[in-house]
Every structure is written in structure tokens, then in C-alpha cells.
C-alpha positions, -999 to +999 in steps of 0.1 A: +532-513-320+539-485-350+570-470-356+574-438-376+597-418-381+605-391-353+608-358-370+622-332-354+618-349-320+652-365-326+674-331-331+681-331-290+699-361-300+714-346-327+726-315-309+740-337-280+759-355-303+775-321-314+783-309-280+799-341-269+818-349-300+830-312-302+822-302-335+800-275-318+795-259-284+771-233-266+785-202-283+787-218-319+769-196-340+756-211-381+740-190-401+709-206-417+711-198-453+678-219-462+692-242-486+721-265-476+746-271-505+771-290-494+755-323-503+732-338-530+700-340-527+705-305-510+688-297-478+665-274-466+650-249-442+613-251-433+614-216-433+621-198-465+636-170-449+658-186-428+667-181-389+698-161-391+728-168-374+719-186-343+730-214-314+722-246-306+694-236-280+674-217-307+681-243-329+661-267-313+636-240-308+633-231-342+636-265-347+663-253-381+670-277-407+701-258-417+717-257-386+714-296-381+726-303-416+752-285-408+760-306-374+755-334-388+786-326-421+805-317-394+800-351-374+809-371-408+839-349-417+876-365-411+900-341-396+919-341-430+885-325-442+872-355-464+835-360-462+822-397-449+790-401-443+790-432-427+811-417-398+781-388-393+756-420-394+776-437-367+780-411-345+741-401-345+741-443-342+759-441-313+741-418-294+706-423-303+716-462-290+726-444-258+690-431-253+680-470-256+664-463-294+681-493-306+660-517-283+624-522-271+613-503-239+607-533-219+572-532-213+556-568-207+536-562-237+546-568-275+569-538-290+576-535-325+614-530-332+629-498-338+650-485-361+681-463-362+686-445-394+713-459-414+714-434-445+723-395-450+735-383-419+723-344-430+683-359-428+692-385-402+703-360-381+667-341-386+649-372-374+643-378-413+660-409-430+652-442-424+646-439-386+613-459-371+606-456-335+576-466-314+561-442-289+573-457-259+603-454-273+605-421-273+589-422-241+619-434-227+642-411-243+627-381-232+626-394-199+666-398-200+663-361-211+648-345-184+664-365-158+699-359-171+710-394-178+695-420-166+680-446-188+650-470-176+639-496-188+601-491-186+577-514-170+533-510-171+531-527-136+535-512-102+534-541-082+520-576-079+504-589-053+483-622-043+443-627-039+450-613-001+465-582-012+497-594-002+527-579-018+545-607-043+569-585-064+573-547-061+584-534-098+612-510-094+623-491-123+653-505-136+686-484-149+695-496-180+722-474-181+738-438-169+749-412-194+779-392-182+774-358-201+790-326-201+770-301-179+768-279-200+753-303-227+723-308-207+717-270-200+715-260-238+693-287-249+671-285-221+668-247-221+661-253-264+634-275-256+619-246-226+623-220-254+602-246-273+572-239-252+583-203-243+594-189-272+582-210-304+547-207-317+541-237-291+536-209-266+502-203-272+490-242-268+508-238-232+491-206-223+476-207-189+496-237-176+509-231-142+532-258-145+564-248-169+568-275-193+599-282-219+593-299-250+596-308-289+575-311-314+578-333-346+562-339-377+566-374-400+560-367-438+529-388-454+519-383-488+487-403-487+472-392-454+477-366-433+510-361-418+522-376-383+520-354-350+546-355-323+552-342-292+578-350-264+581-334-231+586-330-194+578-311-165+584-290-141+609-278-159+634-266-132+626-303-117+612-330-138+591-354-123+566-363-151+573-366-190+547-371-218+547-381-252+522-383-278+521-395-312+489-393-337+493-409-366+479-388-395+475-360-365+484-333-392+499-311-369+523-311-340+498-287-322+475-317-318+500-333-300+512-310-277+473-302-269+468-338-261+499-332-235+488-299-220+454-319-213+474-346-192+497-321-173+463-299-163+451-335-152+485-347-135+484-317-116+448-314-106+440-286-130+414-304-147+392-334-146+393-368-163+353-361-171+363-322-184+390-339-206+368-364-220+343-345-225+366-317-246+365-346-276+375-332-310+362-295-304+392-293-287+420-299-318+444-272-322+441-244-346+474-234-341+503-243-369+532-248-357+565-244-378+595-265-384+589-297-370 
């Protein structure tokens, strides 16, 4: 029933819209110079020493600011070199509405309405703006992710059967629709999102999981309370078969998130019991800060 806004979950969006539309590729290298000048409010970096030059795949680990700004001008720049915004914002439109963010889930159970930001493509493109998504929203997105195109539509029931136990109506997933991406596109934001785990300072929530899982982390702003935690992911990583998203509103920090997720991969995968995780309760919160979401 929420919606917030996604943080830096969105930037795989962001860096598929890049790829496809051509304004970057794989070996497209931006040097993060913190603050990005070439609009107003200026945009910037999480980290105040910036990332160096790097690609899209440590982009999305690093989760960088700068570099998705910088995607993001280049997506609302005409090829005479005049700057419209409104082109950027349609073209992160178009995609995110790919990944079914423009539309309920369809889960048979009330589903507030998302929303697809429709002002400054530089912070729309971070996951900032005016986005508001619901969790299974997301859900469904990262699903398309790790499969490599295919978009569900998501349903709570199995099957249904009669007092007998006779089967009335088998609930098969249904494709909403296929997205026919670049190879290539897939590889470099689905390694960014296993450097996530790998690399980032994610790595040591995931320590000691058998299972090799690829994810993002995101955090929405609040100025009253504390801050929104988010975590998108999927796993195995070399061949999906599960995905998990958590949002905790007021969470604080992604961390919390992505512990919530390692705790229903180690129970997905027999690593742990349903009694073990209950009983970890709130001792159990994360530590850990991770940066840049």
C-alpha cells in the first residue's frame, strides 16, 4: 500500500536506458568530479571524494550520483546539443514503464498507484524526483532483471481448488510483456549489481552465504524520521530462480534491508530456520553503513 521513492534501486533502469539509447556503452568511462555543474540545483556525489573515472558496472556498484547525472544530460540532450529535459524524463519514462512501474503488479489485493517521476531527469535518473513506487512493484522489476526480460504480472495464489481438493484454477504466471535487450546490456548491469554484493561495502552483510546473490541497495530521504531502506535482489546469480525485495520504511539504513534478505535466502535455501530467523528479532539489525544509496 506505500509508495516511496526508490533511491538508488532505480539506477539499473537508468543505466539500461543509457546502453540502449546509446548515449553510453560498456567501455564508456565518466569521471566523477563530485559536484555536477551542468544544471541548477547542481548535483552531487555521495562521496566527497568522488569515484574516479569509472563504467557503468562500477557505477551501479558505487551506486555514483555523478555518473547518472551525467547519463541522464546525455539522454535529454538533442543531437544539435540543446538541453531538454523533458526528452531525458521521457526516456527514463519509457523504460521504467517497460519494467511495468507505470501499473499495479496485479496481485488480487489493493495496490496503491505508482508513480513515474516527471521532473529533473539528473535526480530522476538517481531514483530521486518525484518517483513513488510500492514494493511489489519493485518486486516485479527486479524480477524482469534477473530473468532478462520477462515481465509478470504477479499473482499471491498458487492454485484454487474446491472443498475435495479438487483442482478449479491453476494460477500460471502471466507475461505481461518481453523486453528485447541488447546482450550486452544485461551483462553490465547484472555484473554492477554482483559487484554490489561482492565488491561494495554490502559484502560484509553477504559474508558466509553459499548462495551468490546480486543486488541494489537504496535509500529514500526523510527529514522527520529516519530515512527509508531498500534492497532489491536475486539469486543464484549465474541462474536466478528467486528474487527478494525489502523495503523498511524509516529502516535508516540499506544494510537493514539487505540483512532482512540474506535471512530469507539462508531460509529459501535451507540454511536456516523459520524459528532461528524469528527468534534473531532486532539483535540482529545491521551495524554496517552502507554508502551511496
Amino acid at each position: 500500500q506505500q509508495t516511496l521513492a526508490p533511491g538508488s534501486t532505480f539506477k539499473p533502469i537508468s543505466a539500461i536506458a543509457g546502453l540502449e539509447e546509446g548515449v553510453i556503452d560498456e567501455d564508456t568511462w565518466i569521471t566523477d568530479n563530485v559536484t555536477y555543474t551542468k544544471v541548477e540545483p547542481h548535483a552531487n556525489c555521495w562521496d566527497s571524494s568522488g569515484h574516479g573515472t569509472i563504467n557503468v558496472e562500477q557505477a551501479i556498484e558505487y551506486s555514483c550520483n555523478y555518473f547518472f547525472s551525467e547519463v541522464a544530460h546525455r539522454l535529454s540532450t538533442e543531437a544539435d546539443g540543446s538541453y531538454k529535459p523533458e526528452k531525458g524524463l521521457e526516456t527514463l519514462k519509457k523504460y521504467a514503464t517497460m519494467f511495468g512501474l507505470d501499473r499495479t503488479s496485479g496481485i488480487e489485493i489493493s495496490e496503491a498507484t505508482p508513480s513515474i517521476s516527471d521532473t529533473d531527469p539528473e535526480r530522476s535518473s538517481m531514483g530521486q524526483g518525484t518517483h513513488q513506487f510500492a514494493s511489489v512493484q519493485l518486486a516485479r522489476y527486479v524480477t524482469a532483471l534477473a530473468n532478462r526480460g520477462t515481465v509478470y504480472d504477479l499473482s499471491l495464489i498458487d492454485k484454487e481448488t474446491d472443498s475435495q481438493g479438487n483442482l478449479v484454477k491453476d494460477y500460471s504466471p502471466a507475461v505481461a510483456s518481453t523486453l528485447d535487450f541488447q546482450t550486452s546490456t544485461w551483462d553490465a548491469v547484472q555484473q554492477g549489481m554482483r559487484q554490489v554484493v561482492t565488491n561494495s561495502s554490502t559484502k560484509r552483510v553477504f559474508d558466509g552465504l553459499d548462495v551468490h546473490v546480486a543486488g541494489k541497495t537504496g535509500t529514500a530521504q526523510e527529514s522527520q524520521r529516519g530515512n527509508h531502506a531498500f534492497f532489491i535482489s536475486f539469486a543464484p546469480y549465474e541462474n536466478p530462480e528467486i528474487s527478494v525485495t525489502v523495503s523498511i520504511p524509516n529502516g535508516y539504513s540499506s544494510s537493514n534491508a539487505a540483512m532482512v534478505a540474506k535471512h530469507v535466502y539462508r531460509y529459501f535455501y535451507g540454511y536456516a530456520s523459520l524459528d532461528d530467523i524469528l527468534n534473531s528479532g532486532a539483535l540482529d539489525a545491521s551495524n554496517e553503513r552502507i554508502n551511496g544509496d
